[in-house]
C-alpha positions as CSV (number, residue, x, y, z in Angstrom):
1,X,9.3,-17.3,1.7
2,X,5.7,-19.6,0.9
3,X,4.6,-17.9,4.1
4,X,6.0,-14.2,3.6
5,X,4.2,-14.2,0.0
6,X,0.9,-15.7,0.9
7,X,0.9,-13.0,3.8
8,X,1.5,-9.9,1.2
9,X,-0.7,-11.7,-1.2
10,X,-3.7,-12.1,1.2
11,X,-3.2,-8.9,2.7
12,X,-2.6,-6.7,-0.3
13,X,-6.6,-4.9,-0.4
14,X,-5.5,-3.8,3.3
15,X,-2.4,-2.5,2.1
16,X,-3.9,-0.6,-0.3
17,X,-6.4,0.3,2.2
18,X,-3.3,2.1,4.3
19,X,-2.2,4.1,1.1
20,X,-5.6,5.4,0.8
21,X,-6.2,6.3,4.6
22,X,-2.6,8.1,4.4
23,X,-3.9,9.8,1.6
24,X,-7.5,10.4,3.7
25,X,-9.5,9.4,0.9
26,X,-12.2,6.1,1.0
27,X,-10.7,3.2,-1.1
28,X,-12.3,3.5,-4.8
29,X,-13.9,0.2,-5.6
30,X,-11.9,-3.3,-6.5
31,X,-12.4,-2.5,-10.1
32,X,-11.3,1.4,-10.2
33,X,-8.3,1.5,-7.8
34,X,-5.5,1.0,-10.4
35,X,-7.5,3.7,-12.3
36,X,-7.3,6.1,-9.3
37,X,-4.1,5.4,-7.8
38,X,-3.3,8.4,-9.8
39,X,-5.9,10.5,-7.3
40,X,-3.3,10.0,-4.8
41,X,-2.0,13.3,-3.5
42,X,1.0,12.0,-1.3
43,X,2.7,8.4,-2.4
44,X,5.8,6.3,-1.5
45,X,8.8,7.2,-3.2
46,X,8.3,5.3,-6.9
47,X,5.1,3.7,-6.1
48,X,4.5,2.4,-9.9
49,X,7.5,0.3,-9.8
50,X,6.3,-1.0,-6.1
51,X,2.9,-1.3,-7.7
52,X,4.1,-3.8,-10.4
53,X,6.5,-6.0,-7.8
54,X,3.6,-5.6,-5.5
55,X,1.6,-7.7,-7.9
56,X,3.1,-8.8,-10.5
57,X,6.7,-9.4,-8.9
58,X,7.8,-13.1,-7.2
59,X,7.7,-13.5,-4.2
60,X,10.6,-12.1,-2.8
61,X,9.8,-8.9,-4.4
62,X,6.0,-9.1,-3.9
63,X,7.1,-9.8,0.2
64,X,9.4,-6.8,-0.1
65,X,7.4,-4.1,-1.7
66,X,4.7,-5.0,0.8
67,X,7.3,-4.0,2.9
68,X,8.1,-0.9,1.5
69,X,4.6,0.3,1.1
70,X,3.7,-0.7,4.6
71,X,6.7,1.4,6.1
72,X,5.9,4.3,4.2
73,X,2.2,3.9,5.3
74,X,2.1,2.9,8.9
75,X,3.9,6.0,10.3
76,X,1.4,8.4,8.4
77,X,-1.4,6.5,10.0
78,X,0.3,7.1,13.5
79,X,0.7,10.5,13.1
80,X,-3.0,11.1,11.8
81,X,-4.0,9.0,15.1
82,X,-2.1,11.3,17.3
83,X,-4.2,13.9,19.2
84,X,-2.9,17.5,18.5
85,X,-3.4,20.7,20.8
């Protein structure tokens, strides 16, 4: 669990990176994404209770809303990738 949280920890601005590409909108800066979090068109299901576990949880939920976020974001991203006729 040491491990899983200091991976979601350490990783957490490129998480947050995700939900804005998903979103297709540049990251805001450090100091004004919780401010514009709001901006956000298309989110995960509840995002402001996976915003507080994401950082303010313990570590099991800190690991598990990474989770969440990431497997909400990561199939958006693919299907942007994708080249369409």
């Amino acid at each position: 669990m040491l491990q899983a949280a200091y991976v979601a920890s350490t990783t957490s601005w490129q998480v947050l990176e995700g939900l804005w590409a998903a979103n297709g909108r540049p990251m805001p800066s450090n100091g004004a994404v919780r401010a514009h979090v709001r901006d956000l068109s298309t989110t995960p299901p509840l995002l402001e209770e996976l915003w507080h576990r994401f950082f303010a949880g313990d570590a099991p939920d800190r690991v598990q809303a990474a989770i969440e976020i990431i497997d909400w974001v990561v199939p958006i991203l693919e299907e942007q990738a994708r080249p369409h006729a």
